[in-house]
N, CA, C and O of each residue as an XYZ file, in Angstrom:
232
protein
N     -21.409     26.699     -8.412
C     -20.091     26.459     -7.865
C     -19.120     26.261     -9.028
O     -19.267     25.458     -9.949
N     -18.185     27.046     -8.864
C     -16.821     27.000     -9.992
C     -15.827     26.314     -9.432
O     -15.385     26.716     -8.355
N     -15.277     25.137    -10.053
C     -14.324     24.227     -9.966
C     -12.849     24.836    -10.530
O     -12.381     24.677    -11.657
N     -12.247     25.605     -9.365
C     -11.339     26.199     -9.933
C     -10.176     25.506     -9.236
O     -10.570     24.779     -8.324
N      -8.610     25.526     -9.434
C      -7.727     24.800     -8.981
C      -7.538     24.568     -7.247
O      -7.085     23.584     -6.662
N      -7.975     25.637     -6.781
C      -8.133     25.721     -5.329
C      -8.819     24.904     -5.021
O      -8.544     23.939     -4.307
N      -9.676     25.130     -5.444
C     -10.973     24.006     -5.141
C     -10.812     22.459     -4.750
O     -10.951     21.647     -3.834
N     -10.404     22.627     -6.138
C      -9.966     20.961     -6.460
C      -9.093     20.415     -5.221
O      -9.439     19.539     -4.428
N      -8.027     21.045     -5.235
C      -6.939     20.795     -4.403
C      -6.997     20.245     -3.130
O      -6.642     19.173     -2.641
N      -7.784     21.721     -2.527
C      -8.455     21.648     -1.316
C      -9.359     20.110     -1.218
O      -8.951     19.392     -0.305
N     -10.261     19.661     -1.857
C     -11.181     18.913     -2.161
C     -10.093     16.980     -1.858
O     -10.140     16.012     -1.099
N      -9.536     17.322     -2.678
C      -8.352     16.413     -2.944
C      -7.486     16.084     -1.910
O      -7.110     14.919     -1.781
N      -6.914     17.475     -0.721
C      -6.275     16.902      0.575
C      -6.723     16.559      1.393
O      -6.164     15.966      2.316
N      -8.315     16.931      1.273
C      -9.107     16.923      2.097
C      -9.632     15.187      1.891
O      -9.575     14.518      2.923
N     -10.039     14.599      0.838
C     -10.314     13.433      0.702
C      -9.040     12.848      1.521
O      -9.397     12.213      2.513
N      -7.616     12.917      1.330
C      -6.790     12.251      1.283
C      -6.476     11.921      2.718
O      -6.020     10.906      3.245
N      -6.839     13.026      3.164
C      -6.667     13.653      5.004
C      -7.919     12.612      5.438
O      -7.632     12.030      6.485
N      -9.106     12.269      4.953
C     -10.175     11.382      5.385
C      -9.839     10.264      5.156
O      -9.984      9.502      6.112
N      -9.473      9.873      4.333
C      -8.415      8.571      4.151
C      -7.706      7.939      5.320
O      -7.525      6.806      5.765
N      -7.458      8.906      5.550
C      -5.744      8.442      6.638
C      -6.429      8.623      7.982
O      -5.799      8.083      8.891
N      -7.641      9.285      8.389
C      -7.878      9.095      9.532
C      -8.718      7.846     10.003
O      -8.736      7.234     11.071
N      -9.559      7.654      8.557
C     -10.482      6.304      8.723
C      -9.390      5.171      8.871
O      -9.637      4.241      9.638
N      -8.279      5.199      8.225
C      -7.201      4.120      7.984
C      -6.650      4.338      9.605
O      -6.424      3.303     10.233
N      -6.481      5.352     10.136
C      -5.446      4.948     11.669
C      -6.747      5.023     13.076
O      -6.622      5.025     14.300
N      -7.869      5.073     12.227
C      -9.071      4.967     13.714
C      -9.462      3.413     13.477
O      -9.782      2.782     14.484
N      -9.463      2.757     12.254
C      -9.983      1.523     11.948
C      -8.841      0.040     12.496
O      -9.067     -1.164     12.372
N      -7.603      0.751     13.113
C      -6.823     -0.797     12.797
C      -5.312     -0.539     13.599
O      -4.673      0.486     13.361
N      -4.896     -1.403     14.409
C      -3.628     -1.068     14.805
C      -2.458     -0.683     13.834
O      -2.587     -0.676     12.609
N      -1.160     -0.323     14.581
C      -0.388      0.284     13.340
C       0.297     -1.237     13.662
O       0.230     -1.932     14.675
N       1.170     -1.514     12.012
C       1.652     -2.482     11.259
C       2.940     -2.885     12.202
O       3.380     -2.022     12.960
N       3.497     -4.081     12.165
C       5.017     -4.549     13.005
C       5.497     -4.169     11.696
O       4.735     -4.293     10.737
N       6.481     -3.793     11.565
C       7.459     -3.574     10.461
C       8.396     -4.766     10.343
O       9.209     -4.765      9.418
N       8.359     -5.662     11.096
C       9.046     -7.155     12.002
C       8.407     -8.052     11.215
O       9.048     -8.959     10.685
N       7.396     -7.952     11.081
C       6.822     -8.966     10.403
C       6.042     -8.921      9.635
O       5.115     -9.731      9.633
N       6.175     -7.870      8.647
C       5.618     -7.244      7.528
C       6.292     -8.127      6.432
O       7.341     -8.512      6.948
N       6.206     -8.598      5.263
C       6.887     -9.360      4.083
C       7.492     -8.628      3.301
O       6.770     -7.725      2.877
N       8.723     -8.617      2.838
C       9.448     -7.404      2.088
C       9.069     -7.095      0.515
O       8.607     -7.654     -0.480
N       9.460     -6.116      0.863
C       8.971     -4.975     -0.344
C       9.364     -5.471     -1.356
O       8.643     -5.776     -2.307
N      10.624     -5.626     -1.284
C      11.307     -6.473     -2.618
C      12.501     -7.434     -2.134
O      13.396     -7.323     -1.296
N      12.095     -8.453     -3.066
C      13.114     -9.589     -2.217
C      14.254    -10.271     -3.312
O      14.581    -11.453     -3.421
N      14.603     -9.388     -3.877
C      15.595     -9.435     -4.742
C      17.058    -10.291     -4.260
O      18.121     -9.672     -4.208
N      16.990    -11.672     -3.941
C      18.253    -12.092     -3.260
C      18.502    -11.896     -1.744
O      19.538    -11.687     -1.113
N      17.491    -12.002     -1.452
C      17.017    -11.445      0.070
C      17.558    -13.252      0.734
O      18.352    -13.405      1.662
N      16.845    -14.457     -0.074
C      16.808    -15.638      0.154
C      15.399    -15.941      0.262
O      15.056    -17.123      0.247
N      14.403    -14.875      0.385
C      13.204    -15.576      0.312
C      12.093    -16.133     -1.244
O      11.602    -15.236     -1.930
N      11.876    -17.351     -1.548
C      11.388    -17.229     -2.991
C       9.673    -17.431     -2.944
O       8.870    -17.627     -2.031
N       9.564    -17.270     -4.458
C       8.630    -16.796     -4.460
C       7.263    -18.166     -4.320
O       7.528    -19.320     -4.655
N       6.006    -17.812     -3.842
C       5.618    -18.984     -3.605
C       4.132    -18.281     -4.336
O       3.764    -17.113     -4.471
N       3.450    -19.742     -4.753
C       1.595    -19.341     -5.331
C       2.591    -18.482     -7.003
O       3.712    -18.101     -7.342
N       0.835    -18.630     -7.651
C       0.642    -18.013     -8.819
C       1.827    -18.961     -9.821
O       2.336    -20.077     -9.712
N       1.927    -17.756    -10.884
C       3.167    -18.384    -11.962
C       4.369    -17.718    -11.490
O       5.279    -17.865    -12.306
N       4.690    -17.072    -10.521
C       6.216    -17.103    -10.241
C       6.501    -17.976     -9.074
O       7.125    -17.609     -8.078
N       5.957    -19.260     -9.283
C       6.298    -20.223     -8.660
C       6.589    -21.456     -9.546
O       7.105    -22.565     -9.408
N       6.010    -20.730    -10.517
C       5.878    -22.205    -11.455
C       7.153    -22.275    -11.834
O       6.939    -23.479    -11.972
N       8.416    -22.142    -12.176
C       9.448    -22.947    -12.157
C      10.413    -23.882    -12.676
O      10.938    -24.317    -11.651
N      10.893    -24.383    -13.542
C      10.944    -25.690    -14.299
C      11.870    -26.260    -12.572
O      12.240    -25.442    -11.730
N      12.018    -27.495    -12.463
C      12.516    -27.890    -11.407
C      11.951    -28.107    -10.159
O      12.491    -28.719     -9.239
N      10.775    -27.556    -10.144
C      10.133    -27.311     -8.656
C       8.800    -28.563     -8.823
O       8.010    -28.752     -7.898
């Protein structure tokens, strides 16, 4: 068997395509409502746990 770009490719959407079906047969889909934001840049929510909590003041 020759690993030529087709191949690969094919091989590659094909993993990616198995991915996504094990991911939407395994689990309800997500609330977007109450999902935690992506980025909370001044949103008002801060940050809590780890060292971006640590703080001077807190």
């Amino acid at each position: 068997m020759q690993l030529t770009r087709r191949f690969v490719a094919v091989m590659a959407l094909g993993l990616i395509g198995l991915v996504l079906v094990i991911d939407f047969a395994g689990g309800a889909v997500p609330n977007a409502y109450q999902a935690p934001a992506v980025v909370a840049l001044g949103s008002g929510q801060v940050a809590t746990g780890a060292m971006c909590a640590g703080l001077p003041g807190n």
